[in-house]
N, C-alpha and C positions, 0 to 999 in steps of 0.2 A: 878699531876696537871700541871707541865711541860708542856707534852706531850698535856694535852688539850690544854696549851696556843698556843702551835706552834699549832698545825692544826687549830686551829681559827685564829691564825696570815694569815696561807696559805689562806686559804679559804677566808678571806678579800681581803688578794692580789688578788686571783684568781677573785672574783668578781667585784674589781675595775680595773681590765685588761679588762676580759670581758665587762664593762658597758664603759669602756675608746674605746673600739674598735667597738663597737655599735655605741658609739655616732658618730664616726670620719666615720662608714656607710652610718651614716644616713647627713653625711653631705655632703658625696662623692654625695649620688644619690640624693640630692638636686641638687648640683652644675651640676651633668650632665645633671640634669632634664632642669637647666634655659638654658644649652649651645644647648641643643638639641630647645630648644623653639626660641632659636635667630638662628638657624638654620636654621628653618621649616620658619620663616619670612622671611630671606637673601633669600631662595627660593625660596619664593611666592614674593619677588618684583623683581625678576632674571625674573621668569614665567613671571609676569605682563610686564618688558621689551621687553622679546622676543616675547610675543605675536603683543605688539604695534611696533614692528619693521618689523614682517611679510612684506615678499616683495611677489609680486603677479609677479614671474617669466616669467609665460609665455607670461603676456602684458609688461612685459618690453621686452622680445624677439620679440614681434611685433611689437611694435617703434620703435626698433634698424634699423640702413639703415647700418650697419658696417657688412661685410661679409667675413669671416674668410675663409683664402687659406693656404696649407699646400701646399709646393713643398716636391717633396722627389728626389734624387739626388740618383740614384744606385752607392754600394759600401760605402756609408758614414751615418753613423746613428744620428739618432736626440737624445739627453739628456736633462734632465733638468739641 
């Protein structure tokens, strides 16, 4: 009669380990689920920014009256 007691003792624990570590899953891929969701919005109003920032390049190169000259000097090199 022992012996049934322990393997029911075991098999208790085993099943309150198991349903302990389920639950702390089920709570992990919640929590990633809402970080992933505050995500997908921080990039959809990033999106929404850079769209309404769009600069239309090449009518700003046709306005420009500023005309860019590079001298180059033999023997001496240019860096940034």
């Amino acid at each position: 009669m022992a012996a049934t007691s322990g393997r029911f003792i075991a098999a208790a624990v085993l099943v309150t380990v198991a349903a302990a570590a389920f639950a702390s899953e089920l709570r992990s891929e919640s929590s990633l689920r809402r970080e992933l969701g505050a995500q997908q919005q921080a990039i959809a109003a990033l999106k929404k920014r850079v769209d309404a920032a769009q600069v239309d390049w090449p009518a700003v190169a046709a306005r420009s009256s500023l005309r860019s000259t590079l001298t180059t000097v033999p023997g001496h090199t240019l860096s940034s």
